[in-house]
NUDREN-848693 format. One line per field, with one value per residue (C-alpha): residue number from 1; x, y, z. Coordinates in nm, 2 decimals, always signed. Layout:
resi	(NUM, ...)
x	(X, ...)
y	(Y, ...)
z	(Z, ...)
This chain:
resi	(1, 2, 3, 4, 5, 6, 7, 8, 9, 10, 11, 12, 13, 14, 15, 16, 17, 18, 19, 20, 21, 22, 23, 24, 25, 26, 27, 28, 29, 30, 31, 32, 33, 34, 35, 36, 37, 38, 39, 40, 41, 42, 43, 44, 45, 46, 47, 48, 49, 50, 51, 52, 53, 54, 55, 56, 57, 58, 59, 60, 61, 62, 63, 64, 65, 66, 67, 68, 69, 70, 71, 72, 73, 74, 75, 76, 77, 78, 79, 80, 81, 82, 83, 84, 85, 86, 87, 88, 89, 90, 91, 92, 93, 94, 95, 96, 97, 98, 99, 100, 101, 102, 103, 104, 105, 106, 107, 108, 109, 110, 111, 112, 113, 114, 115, 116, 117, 118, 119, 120, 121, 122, 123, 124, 125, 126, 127, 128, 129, 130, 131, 132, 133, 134, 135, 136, 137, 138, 139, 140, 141, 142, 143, 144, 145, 146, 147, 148, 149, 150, 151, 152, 153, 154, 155, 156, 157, 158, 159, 160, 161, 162, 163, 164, 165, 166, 167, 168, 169, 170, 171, 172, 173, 174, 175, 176, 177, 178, 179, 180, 181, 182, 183, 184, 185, 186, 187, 188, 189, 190, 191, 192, 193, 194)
x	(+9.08, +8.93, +8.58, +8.48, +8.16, +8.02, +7.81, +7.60, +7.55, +7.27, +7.37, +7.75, +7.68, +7.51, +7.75, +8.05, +7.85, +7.86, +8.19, +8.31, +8.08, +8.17, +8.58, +8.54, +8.34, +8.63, +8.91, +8.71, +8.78, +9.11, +9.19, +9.27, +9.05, +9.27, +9.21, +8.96, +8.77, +8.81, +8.69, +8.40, +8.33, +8.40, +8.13, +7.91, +7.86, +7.89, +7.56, +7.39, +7.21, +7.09, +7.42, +7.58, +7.35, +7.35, +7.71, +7.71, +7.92, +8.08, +8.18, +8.50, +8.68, +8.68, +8.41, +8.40, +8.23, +8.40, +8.26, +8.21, +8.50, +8.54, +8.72, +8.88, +8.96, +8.92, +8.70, +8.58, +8.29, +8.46, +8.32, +8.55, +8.46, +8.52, +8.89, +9.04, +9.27, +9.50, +9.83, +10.08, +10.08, +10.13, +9.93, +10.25, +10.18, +9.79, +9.64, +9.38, +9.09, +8.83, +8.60, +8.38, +8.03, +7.90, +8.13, +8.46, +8.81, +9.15, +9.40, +9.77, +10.01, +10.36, +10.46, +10.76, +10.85, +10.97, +11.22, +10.96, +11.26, +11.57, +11.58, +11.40, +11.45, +11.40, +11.48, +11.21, +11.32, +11.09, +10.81, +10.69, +10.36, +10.03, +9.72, +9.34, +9.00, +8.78, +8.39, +8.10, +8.10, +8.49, +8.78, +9.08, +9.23, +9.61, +9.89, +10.14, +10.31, +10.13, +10.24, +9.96, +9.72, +9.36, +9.23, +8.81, +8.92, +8.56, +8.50, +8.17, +8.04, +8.11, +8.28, +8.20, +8.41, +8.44, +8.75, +8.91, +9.25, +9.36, +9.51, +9.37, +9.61, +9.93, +10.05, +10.05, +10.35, +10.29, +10.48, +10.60, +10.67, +10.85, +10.87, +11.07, +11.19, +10.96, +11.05, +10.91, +10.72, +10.57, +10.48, +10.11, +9.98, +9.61, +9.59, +9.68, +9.34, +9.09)
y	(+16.29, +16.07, +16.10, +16.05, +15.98, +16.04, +15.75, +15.85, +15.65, +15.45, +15.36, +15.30, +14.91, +14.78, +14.94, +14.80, +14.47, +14.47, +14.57, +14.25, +14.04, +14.10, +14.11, +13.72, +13.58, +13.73, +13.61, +13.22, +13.24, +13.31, +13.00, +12.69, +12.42, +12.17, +11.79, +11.81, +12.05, +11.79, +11.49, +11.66, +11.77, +11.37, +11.23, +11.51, +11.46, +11.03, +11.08, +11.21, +10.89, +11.08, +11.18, +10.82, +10.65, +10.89, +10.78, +10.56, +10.23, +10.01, +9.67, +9.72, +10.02, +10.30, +10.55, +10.90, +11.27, +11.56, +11.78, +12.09, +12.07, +12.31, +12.67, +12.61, +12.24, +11.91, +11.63, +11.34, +11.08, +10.76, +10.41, +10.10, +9.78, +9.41, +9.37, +9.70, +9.98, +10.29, +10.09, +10.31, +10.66, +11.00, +11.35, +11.54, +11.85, +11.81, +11.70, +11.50, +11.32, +11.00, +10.79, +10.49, +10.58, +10.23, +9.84, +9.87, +9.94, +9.86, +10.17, +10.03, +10.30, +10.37, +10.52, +10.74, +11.04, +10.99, +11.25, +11.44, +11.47, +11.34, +10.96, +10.66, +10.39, +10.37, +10.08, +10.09, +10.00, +9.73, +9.82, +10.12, +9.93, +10.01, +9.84, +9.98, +9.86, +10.12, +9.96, +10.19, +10.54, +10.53, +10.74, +10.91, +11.22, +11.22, +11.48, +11.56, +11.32, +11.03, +10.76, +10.49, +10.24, +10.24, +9.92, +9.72, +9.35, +9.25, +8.98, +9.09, +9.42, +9.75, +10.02, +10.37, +10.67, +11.05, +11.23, +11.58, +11.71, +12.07, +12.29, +12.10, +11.81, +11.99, +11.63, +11.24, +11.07, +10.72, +10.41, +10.05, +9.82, +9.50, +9.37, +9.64, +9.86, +10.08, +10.23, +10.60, +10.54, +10.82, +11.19, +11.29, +11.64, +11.72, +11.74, +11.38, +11.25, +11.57)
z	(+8.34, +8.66, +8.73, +9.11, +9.26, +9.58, +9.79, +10.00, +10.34, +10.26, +9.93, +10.01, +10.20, +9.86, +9.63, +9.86, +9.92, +9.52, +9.41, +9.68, +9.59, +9.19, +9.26, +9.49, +9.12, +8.97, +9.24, +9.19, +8.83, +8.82, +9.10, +8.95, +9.05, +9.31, +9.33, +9.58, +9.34, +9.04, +9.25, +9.40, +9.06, +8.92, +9.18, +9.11, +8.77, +8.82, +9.02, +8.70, +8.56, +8.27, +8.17, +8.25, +8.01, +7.73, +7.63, +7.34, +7.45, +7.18, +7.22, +7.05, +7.20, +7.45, +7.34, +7.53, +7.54, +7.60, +7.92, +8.08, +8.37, +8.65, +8.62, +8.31, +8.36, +8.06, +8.16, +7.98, +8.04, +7.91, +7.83, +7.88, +7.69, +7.87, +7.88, +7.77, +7.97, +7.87, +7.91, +8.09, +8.08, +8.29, +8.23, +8.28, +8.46, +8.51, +8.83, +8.80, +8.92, +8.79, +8.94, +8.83, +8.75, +8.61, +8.68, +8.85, +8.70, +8.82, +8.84, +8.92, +8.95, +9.01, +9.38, +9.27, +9.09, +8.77, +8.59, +8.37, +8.10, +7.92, +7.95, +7.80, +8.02, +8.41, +8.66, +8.91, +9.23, +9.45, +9.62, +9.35, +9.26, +9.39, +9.29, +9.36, +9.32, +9.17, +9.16, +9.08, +9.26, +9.39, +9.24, +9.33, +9.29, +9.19, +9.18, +8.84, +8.70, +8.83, +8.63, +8.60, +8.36, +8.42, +8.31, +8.34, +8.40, +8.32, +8.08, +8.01, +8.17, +8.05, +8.28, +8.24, +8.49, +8.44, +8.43, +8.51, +8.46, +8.57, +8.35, +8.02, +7.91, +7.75, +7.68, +7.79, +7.78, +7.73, +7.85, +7.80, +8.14, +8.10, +8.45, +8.70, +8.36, +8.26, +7.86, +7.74, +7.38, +7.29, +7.35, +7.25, +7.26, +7.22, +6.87, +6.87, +7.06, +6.99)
């Protein structure tokens, strides 16, 4: 049985005004958030001094905090001792975006698409590499399959960036590089790094 109601005139703009203004929070949520949505939300949150400095840095390794991320997305607030990086990797069908909130990291990355399955070693061909500067308050957004390291080349200053991937990392692939051959190593899935 249906049920129908009658608006009258002067109530029928608010009750319109409502039902569109409830259906676009409802159309936002459902969209995925795009790069330019996870860098604005990156530099956003770098600006956050509070936030920067509460993360516990350790001399030894990488340290990081899990964080709220736009519509749905996985970000991370990660601190990078002197000297360390991620070594090659990709974060298969995620797009992503990061940005230095404290020092300066070093992103070099590869500029090709790679086959996202069935083989184990790749020739690259010349002219694939790309090197960029990151220093405090500069980041990048990047597509899938971005194959990349991210590295702080400091000998004595910590580096700390915050990082967003859309949808939540379903995997990184990681990667070995000996000169132009680059070798697949392993497959992790969250469970792995949670």
């Amino acid at each position: 049985m249906s049920v129908s109601r009658s608006i009258s005139p002067s109530h029928s703009r608010s009750a319109v005004g409502s039902a569109s203004a409830a259906y676009a929070q409802i159309e936002a949520r459902a969209q995925a958030p795009t790069q330019a949505d996870l860098l604005d939300f990156v530099r956003r949150t770098a600006a956050d001094a509070e936030l920067i400095a509460s993360l516990p840095l350790d001399p030894e390794g990488r340290t990081w905090v899990r964080l709220e991320g736009p519509g749905g997305s996985e970000a991370w607030l990660i601190g990078w001792p002197p000297g360390t990086g991620t070594g090659w990797h990709d974060h298969a069908d995620s797009v992503g975006a990061f940005l230095t909130a404290s020092g300066e990291l070093k992103e070099n990355s590869l500029a090709a698409r790679l086959p996202t399955d069935g083989w184990k070693t790749l020739e690259l061909a010349d002219g694939v590499d790309r090197e960029r500067r990151l220093p405090t308050g500069q980041g990048r957004a990047f597509g899938r399959h971005h194959v990349h390291e991210v590295l702080n080349e400091s000998t004595d200053q910590h580096a700390i960036s915050v990082h967003a991937y859309y949808p939540p990392l379903p995997q990184i692939r990681r990667y070995s590089r000996t000169g132009q051959v680059l070798r697949l190593e392993q497959v992790e899935r969250p469970e792995d790094w949670q």
